[in-house]
VOFIDREN-710004 format. One record per residue: residue number from 1; residue in three letters; x, z, y negated of N, C-alpha, C in turn. Coordinates in steps of 0.2 Angstrom, whole numbers, plus 5000, padded with zeros to 4 digits. Each point is the difference from the previous one (the first is absolute). Example, Ala and Ser with C-alpha at 12.3 -4.5 7.8 and 13.67 -1.06 7.14 Angstrom:
@resi = 1, resn = ala, n_east = 5066, n_up = 5039, n_north = 5028, ca_east = 4996, ca_up = 5000, ca_north = 4994, c_east = 5004, c_up = 5000, c_north = 4994
@resi = 2, resn = ser, n_east = 4998, n_up = 4996, n_north = 4995, ca_east = 5004, ca_up = 5001, ca_north = 4994, c_east = 4996, c_up = 5003, c_north = 4995
END
This chain:
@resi = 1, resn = unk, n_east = 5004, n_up = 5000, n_north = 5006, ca_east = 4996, ca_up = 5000, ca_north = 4994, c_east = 5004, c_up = 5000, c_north = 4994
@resi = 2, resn = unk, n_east = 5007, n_up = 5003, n_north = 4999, ca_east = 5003, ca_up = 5001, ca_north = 4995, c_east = 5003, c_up = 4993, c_north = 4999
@resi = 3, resn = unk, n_east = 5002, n_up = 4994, n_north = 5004, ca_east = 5000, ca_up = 4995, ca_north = 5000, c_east = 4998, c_up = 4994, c_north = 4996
@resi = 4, resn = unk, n_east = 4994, n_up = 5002, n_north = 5001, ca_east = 4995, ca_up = 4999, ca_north = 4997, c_east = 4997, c_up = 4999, c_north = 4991
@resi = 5, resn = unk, n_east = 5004, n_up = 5006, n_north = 5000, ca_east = 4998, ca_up = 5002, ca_north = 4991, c_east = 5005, c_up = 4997, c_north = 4998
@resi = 6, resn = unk, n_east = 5007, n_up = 5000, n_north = 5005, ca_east = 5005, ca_up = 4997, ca_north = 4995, c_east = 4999, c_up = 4993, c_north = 4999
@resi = 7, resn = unk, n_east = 4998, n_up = 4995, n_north = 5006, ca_east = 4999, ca_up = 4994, ca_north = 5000, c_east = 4995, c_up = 5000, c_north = 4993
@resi = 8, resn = unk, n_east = 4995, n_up = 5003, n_north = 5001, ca_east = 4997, ca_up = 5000, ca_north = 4994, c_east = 5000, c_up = 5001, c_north = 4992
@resi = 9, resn = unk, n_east = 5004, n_up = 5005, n_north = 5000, ca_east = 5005, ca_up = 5002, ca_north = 4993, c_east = 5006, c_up = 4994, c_north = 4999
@resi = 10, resn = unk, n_east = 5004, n_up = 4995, n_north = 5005, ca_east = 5003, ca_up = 4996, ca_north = 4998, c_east = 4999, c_up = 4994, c_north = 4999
@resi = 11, resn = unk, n_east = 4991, n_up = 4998, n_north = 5003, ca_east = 4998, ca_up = 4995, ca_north = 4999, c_east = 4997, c_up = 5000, c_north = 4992
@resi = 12, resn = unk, n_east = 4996, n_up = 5007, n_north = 4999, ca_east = 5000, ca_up = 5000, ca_north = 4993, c_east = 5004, c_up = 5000, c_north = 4995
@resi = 13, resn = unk, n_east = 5005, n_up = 5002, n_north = 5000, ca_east = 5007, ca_up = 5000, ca_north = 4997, c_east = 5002, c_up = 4992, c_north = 4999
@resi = 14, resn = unk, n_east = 5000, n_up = 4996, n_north = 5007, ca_east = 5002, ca_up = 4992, ca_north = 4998, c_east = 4997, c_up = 4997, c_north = 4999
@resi = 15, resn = unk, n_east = 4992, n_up = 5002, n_north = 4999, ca_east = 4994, ca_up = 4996, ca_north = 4996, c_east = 5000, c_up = 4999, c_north = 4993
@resi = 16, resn = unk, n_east = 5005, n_up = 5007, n_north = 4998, ca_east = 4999, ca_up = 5003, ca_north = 4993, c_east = 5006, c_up = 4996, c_north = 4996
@resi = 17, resn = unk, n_east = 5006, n_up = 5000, n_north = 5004, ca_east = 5005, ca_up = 4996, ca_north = 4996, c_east = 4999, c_up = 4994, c_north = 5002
@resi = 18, resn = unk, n_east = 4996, n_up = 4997, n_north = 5003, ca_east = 5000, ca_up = 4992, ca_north = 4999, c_east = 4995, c_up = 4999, c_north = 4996
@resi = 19, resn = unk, n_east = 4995, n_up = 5004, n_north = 4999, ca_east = 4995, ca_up = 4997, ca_north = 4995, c_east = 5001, c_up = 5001, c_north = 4993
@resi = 20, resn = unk, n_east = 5006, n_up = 5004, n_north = 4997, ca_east = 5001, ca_up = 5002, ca_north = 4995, c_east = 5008, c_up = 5000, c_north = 4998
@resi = 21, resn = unk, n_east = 5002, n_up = 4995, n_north = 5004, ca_east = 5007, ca_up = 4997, ca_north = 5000, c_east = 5001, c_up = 4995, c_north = 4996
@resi = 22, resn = unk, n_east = 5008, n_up = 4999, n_north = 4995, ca_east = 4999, ca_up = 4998, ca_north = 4992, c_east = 5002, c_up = 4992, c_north = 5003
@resi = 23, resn = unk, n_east = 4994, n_up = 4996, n_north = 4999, ca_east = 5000, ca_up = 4994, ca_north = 5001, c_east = 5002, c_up = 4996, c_north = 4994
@resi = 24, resn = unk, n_east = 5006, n_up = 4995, n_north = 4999, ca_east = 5002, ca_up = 4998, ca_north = 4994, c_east = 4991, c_up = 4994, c_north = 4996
@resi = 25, resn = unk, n_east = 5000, n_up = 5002, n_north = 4995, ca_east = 4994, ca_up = 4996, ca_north = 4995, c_east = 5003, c_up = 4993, c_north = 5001
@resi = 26, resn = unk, n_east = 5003, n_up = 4999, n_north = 4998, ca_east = 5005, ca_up = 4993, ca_north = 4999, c_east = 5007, c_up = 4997, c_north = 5000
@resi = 27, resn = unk, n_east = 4999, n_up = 4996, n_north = 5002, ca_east = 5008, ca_up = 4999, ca_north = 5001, c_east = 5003, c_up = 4994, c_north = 4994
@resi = 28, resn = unk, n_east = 5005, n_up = 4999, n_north = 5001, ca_east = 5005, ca_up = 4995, ca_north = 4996, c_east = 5006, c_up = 4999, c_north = 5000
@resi = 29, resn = unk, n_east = 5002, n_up = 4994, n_north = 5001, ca_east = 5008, ca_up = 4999, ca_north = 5001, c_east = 5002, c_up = 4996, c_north = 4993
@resi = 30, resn = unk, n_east = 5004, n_up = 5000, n_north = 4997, ca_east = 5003, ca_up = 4999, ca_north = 4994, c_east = 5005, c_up = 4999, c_north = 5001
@resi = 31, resn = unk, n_east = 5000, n_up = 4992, n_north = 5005, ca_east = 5006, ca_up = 4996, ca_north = 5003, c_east = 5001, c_up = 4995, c_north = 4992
@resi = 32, resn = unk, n_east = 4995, n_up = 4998, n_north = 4996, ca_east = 5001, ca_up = 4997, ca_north = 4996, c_east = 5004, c_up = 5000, c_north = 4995
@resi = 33, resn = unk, n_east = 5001, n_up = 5009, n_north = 4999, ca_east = 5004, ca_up = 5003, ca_north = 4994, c_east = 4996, c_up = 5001, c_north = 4994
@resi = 34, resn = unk, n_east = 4993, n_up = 4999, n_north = 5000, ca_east = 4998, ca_up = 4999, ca_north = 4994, c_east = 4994, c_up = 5008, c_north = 5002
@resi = 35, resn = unk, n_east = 4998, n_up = 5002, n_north = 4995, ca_east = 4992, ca_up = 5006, ca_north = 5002, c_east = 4993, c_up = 4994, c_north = 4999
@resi = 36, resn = unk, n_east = 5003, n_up = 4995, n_north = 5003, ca_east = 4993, ca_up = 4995, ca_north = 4997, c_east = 4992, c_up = 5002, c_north = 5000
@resi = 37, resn = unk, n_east = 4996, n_up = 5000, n_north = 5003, ca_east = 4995, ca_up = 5003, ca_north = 4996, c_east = 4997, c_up = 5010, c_north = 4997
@resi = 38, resn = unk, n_east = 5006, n_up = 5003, n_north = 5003, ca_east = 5002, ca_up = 5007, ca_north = 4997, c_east = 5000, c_up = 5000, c_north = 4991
@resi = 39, resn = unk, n_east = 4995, n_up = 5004, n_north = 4998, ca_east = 5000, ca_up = 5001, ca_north = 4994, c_east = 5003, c_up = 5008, c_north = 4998
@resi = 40, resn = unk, n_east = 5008, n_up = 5001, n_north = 4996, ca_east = 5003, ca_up = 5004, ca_north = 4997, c_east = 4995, c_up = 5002, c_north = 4994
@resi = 41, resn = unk, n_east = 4998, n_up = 5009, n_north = 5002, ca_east = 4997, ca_up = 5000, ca_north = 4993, c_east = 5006, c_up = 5004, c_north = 4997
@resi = 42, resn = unk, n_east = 5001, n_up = 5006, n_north = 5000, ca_east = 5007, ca_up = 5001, ca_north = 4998, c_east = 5006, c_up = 5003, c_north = 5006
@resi = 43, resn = unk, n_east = 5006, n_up = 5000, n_north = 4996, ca_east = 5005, ca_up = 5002, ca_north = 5004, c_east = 5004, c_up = 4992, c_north = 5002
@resi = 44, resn = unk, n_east = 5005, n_up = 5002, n_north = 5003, ca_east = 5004, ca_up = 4994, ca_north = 5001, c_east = 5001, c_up = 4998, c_north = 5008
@resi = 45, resn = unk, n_east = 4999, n_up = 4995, n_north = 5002, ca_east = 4998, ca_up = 4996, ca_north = 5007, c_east = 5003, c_up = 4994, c_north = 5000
@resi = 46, resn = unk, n_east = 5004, n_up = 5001, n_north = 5005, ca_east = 5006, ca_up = 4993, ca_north = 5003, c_east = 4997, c_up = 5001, c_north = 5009
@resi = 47, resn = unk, n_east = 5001, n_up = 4993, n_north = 5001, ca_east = 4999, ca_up = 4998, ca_north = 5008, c_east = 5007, c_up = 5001, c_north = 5001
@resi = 48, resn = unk, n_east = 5004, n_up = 5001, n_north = 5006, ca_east = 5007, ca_up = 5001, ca_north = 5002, c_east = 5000, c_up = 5002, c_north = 5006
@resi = 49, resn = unk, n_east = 5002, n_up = 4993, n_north = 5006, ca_east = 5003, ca_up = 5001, ca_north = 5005, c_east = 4992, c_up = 5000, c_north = 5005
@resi = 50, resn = unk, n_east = 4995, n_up = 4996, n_north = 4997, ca_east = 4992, ca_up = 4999, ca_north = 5002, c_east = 4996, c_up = 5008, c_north = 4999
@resi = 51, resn = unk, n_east = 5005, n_up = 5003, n_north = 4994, ca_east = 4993, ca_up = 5006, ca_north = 4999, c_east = 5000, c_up = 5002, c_north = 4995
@resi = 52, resn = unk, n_east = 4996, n_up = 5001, n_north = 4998, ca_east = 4996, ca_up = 5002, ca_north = 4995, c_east = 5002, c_up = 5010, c_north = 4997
@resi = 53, resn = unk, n_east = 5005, n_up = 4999, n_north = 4994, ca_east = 5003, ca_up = 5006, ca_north = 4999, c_east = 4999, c_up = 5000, c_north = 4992
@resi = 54, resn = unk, n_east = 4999, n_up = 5007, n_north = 5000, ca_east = 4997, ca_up = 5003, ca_north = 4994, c_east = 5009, c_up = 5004, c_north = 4995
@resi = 55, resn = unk, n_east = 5000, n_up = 4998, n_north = 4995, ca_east = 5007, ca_up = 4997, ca_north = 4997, c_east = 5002, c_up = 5007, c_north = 4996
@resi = 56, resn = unk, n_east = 4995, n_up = 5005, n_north = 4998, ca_east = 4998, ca_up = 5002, ca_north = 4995, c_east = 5000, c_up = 5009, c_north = 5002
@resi = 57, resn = unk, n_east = 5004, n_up = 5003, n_north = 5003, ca_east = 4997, ca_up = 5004, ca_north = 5006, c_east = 4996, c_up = 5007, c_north = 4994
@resi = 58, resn = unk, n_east = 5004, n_up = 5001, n_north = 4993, ca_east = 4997, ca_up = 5004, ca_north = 4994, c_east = 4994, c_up = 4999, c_north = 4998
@resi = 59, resn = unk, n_east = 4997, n_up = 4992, n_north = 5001, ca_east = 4994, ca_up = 5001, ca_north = 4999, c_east = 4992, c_up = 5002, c_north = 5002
@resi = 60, resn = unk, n_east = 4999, n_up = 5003, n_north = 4998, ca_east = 4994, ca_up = 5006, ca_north = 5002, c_east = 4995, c_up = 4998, c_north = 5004
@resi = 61, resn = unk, n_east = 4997, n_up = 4994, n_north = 4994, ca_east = 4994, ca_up = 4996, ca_north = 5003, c_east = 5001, c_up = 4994, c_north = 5003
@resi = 62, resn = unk, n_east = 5007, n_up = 4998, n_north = 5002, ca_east = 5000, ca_up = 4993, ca_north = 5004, c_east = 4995, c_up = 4996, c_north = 5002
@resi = 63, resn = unk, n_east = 4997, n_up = 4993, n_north = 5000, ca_east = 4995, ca_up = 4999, ca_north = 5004, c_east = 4998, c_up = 4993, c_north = 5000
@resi = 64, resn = unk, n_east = 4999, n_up = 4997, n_north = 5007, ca_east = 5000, ca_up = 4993, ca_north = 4998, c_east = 4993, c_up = 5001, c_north = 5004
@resi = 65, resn = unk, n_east = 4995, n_up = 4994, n_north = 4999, ca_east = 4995, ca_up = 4997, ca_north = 5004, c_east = 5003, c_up = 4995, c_north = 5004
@resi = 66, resn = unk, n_east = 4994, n_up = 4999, n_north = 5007, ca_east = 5004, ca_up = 4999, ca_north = 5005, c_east = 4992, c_up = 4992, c_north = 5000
@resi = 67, resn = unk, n_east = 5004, n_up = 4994, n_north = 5002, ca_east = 4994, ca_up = 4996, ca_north = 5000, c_east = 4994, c_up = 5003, c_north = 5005
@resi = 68, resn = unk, n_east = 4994, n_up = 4997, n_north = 4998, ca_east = 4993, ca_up = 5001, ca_north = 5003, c_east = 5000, c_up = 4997, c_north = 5010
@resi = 69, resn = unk, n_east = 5005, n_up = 4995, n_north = 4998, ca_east = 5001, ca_up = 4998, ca_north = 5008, c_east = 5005, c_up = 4996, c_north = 5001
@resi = 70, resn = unk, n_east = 5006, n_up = 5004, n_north = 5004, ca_east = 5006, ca_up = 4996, ca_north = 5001, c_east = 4999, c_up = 4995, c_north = 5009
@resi = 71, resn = unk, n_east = 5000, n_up = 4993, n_north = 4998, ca_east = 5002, ca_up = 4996, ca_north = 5005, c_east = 5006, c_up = 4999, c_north = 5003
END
């Protein structure tokens, strides 16, 4: 019986991290070299080496918009 609770307690346990496990929104590769449709609102933003790096690390409010649907 004690068997039992565990199978149970570990099948709850593996139900809970895969339901609430941090699946990336979106992706992007910036093989281009450019932030093409990335909108920088402030702070400073360079693509370097296919990523996407924020330049500026003292800036407080850093922050770019990310396009509505990357292809």
């Amino acid at each position: 019986m004690k068997w039992v609770k565990v199978l149970l307690v570990l099948l709850f346990v593996g139900a809970s991290v895969a339901a609430f496990a941090d699946r990336p929104v979106m992706t992007d590769n910036f093989n281009s070299g450019s932030l093409g449709s990335w909108k920088p609102i402030s702070g400073n933003w360079k693509v370097m080496n296919g990523r996407l790096n924020q330049l500026d690390t003292k800036e407080n409010m850093a922050m770019i918009v990310a396009p509505s649907k990357i292809v």
